[in-house]
N, C-alpha and C positions, 0 to 999 in steps of 0.2 A: 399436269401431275400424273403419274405413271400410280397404276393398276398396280396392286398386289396379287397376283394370283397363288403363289405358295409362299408363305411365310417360318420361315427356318424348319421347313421340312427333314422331317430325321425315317422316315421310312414312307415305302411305296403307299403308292394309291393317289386319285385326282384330288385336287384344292377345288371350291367352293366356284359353284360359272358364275360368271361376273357379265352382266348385261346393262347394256346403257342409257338404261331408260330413268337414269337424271343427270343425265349428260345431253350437249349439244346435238344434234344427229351432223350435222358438218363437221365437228371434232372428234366423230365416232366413227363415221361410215368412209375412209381413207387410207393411207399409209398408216399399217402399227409398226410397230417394234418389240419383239422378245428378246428379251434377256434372262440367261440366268447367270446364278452366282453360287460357288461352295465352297466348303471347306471340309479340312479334319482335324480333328486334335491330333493326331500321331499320325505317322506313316505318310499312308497313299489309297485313294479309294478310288472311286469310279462313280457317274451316275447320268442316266440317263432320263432328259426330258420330253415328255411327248407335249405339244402343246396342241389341245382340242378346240374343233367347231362345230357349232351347231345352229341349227334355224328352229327348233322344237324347244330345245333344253333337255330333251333327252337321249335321243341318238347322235353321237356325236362320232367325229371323224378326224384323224390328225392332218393337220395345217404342215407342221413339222417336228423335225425331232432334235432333240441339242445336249449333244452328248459333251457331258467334262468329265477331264481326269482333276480328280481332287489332290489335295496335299494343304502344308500345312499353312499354306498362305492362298490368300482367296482368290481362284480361277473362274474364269465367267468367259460365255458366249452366245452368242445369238443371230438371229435374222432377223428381217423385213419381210413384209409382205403386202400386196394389194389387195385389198378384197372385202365383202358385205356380208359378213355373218351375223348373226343377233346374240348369240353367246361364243365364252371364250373360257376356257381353262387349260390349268395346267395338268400333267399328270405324268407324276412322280413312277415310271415304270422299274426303277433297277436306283440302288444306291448301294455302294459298298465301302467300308472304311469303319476305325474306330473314331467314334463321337461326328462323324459324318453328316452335315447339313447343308440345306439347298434354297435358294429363295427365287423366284422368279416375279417376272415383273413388264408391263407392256402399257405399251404409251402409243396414242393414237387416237 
């Protein structure tokens, strides 16, 4: 089952780190996957995801970054990546649009 890390995010700043310590560490410590997802009610917006890691839970460092243009039906993108961090978030750096929402999501 896939990570929630922003849930219908409507303005900047990072979602809550998500660490897996009541998860398998073999279903943890492998291939993830980000995704994000958005929308608008009107128009056309923009929005930019940084997705963060960390080995402390407090300094963290972006993994990558996944930009969508938003509109009125739901755009979404993402990567993969290999690798052993102990924490994961998202963070919401840039949104623009009226009624503009964002969710991200990683599985791994």
């Amino acid at each position: 089952m896939a990570q929630i890390l922003l849930n219908a995010a409507t303005a900047t700043g990072a979602g809550t780190a998500w660490h897996p310590r009541d998860t398998s560490a073999v279903a943890t410590y492998v291939q993830h996957s980000f995704q994000a997802t958005g929308y608008t009610s009107t128009s056309t917006g923009a929005a930019t995801v940084l997705i963060q890691v960390s080995n402390d839970g407090v300094n963290y460092i972006t993994l990558g970054t996944i930009t969508l243009t938003l509109g009125t039906s739901v755009t979404s993108d993402g990567f993969a990546a290999a690798n052993t961090w102990e924490y994961y978030r998202a963070n919401l750096s840039a949104i623009s649009g009226t009624g503009a929402t964002v969710s991200v999501y990683m599985k791994g």
